[in-house]
Every structure is written in structure tokens, then in C-alpha cells.
C-alpha positions, -999 to +999 in steps of 0.1 A: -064+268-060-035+246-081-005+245-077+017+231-054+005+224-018+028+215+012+010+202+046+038+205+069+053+227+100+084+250+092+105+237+122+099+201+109+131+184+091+110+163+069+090+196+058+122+216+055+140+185+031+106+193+011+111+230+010+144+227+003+138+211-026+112+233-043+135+263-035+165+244-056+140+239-084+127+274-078+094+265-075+065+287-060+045+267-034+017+268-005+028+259+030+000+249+048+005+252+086+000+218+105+003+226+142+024+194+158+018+210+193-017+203+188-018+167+172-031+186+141-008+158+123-032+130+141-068+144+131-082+146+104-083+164+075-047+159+077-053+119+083-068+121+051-032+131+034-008+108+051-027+082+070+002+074+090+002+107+106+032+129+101+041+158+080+046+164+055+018+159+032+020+172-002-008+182-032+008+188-064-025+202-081-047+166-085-013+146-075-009+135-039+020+123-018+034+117+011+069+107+028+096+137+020+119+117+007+096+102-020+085+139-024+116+151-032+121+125-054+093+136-078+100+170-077+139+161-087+122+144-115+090+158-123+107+195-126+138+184-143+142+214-165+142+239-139+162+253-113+193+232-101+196+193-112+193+173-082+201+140-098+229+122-110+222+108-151+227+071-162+220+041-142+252+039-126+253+073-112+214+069-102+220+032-086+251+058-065+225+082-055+201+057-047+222+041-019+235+071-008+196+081+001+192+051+016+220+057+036+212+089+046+174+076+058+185+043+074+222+050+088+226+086+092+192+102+099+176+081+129+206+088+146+211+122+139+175+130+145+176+109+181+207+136+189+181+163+175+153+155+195+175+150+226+199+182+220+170+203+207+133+197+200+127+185+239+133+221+252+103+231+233+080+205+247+095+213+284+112+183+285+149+173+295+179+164+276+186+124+285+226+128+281+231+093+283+211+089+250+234+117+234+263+103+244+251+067+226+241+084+201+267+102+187+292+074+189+269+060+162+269+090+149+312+091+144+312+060+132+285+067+101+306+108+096+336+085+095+325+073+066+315+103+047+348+115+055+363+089+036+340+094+006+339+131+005+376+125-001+372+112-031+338+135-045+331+165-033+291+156-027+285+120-015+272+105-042+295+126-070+309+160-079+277+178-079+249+184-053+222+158-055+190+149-035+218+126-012+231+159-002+197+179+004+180+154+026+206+155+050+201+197+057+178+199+079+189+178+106+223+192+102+211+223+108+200+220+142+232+202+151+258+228+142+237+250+169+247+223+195+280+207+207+273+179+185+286+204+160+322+192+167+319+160+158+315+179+121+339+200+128+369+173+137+368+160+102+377+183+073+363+169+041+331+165+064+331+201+077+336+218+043+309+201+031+288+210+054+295+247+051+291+237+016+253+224+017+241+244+048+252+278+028+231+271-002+202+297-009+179+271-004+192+263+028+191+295+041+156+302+033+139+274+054+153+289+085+133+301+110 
């Protein structure tokens, strides 16, 4: 069948950024379940979609991709004219939104997700929390919401006024955080915390939770 196609697991944060954007642009999609448990992600067919072995994968009809964040990207741009606006116009405001994604993937998210897997994802595997990790971690982590404090005092979203792809990638890992006592390192900073009430409240938000 056509149509759009996602290859991914629900609990995933790279699936959920995906999701998330297909519910801002009101999309109607496919989730295909990819078990991670059982290295589903390491066999093929899935190999065959993302040769590199994680999820998601994504079909768009004949058009295939993988990475989230590029995914995201072409949904922001390929569905323009529906649902919300995800990007910022002119090449000022995009060159904005483009470092504040690349922020987001090379400052924000690896530690974030390290806390994540740590604070959260290990339980389900049986493992234990290394606290020494946690505690390294989120020092980095301080330092990079120290930041965003400092720039969601001057724009309410972090690349401008309105909600952008900058904004949406960041979700998912946030929301496993503010269901750990990393949540107060949100919490201390005010332009940081109402923002993300702001993000994790969104409709699109909501419905990726499990």
C-alpha cells in the first residue's frame, strides 16, 4: 500500500521526533513495528532500509529515507501547506534554525540521551543505573540548558517566536527526563521550564506517549 511508512519502535526517541512531526503536519501514517529487544533493527529486511542499523526507517510511497532528523526535515518541507509550519522563511531565519538543529543533535542530544539511557532505558534491559555517568553527564548537560536559558530569554522558541523543527527534535528525550530527577535541572531555570511545558504539552507531543 502508499502512503507514508514509518519502520521504527514507539518507545524510540528518534521514532517519536518522526511521529511527532507527521502529527504537527497532520499526516496519516503506518508505523511498522521494529522489535529492538530482538535486534530486528540489525537483520534484514530492515538492513535493507537503513543500512546502518537503527530506527527509524521511513517509505514515503517510492521515496526512502533514513536518519530522523533528515526525515523530519522533508516532511517540514515536503508538506508545507498543511498542518503547523515547522520552519522559519528566508535564509536568515533558516541559517537560525539550521544551527539550532545542529545544536540540538551535537550539543544537547548525546548528552541528554547518555542521562536517558542511564536514568531510564537500562531498567528495561535489566541493567543498572552507572550514577557516576549521570552525575558527568548532567553537568554537561547545565552547561548546554544554560544556554537555552539565555536564548529563550530573548525568543520564546529557540530558534524564533514560533515552534520550529529546533524545538520538535528535542521532545522526545525531554520526555523521559521530566519522569526522572534530572527533571530539576529544567525546572531551576524559568524561561527553560516554560518552554518545556510549552513543547511537551503540544497535541503532537502527547500522542507519541506510550
Amino acid at each position: 500500500m502508499a502512503g507514508i511508512k514509518v519502520f521504527g519502535h514507539p518507545a524510540s526517541t528518534a521514532t517519536r521526533r518522526v511521529l511527532i512531526a507527521l502529527h504537527e503536519k497532520d499526516l496519516d501514517y503506518e508505523l511498522v513495528h521494529i522489535e529492538l529487544k530482538d535486534g530486528e533493527h540489525k537483520k534484514e529486511p530492515f538492513l535493507s532500509r537503513n543500512p546502518f542499523g537503527k530506527v527509524p526507517a521511513f517509505e514515503d510511497g517510492d521515496f526512502k529515507l533514513f536518519e530522523s532528523r533528515a526525515i523530519t526535515q522533508y516532511i517540514a518541507h515536503e508538506y508545507a501547506d498543511k498542518g503547523n509550519q515547522l520552519l522559519s522563511l528566508g535564509s536568515k531565519n533558516m541559517a537560525i534554525l539550521a544551527m539550532g538543529m545542529e545544536i540540538e543533535a551535537h550539543e544537547f542530544d548525546p548528552v541528554a540521551s547518555k542521562i536517558g539511557w542511564e536514568r531510564t532505558f537500562k531498567h528495561s534491559f535489566g541493567l543498572t543505573t552507572d550514577q557516576a555517568v549521570v552525575d558527568a553527564e548532567e553537568v554537561k548537560l547545565a552547561k548546554v540548558l544554560d544556554n537555552y536559558e539565555v536564548r529563550l530569554g530573548e525568543s520564546k522558541y529557540l530558534s524564533c517566536d514560533q515552534f520550529t523543527l529546533v524545538d520538535l527534535h528535542h521532545i522526545p528525550v525531554i520526555q523521559y527526563l521530566l519522569d526522572t530527577p534530572t527533571k530539576k535541572l529544567f525546572d531551576e531555570r524559568p524561561h527553560v521550564s516554560a518552554w518545556v511545558t510549552d513543547i511537551t504539552s503540544r497535541p503532537s507531543s502527547q500522542k507519541v506517549i506510550l
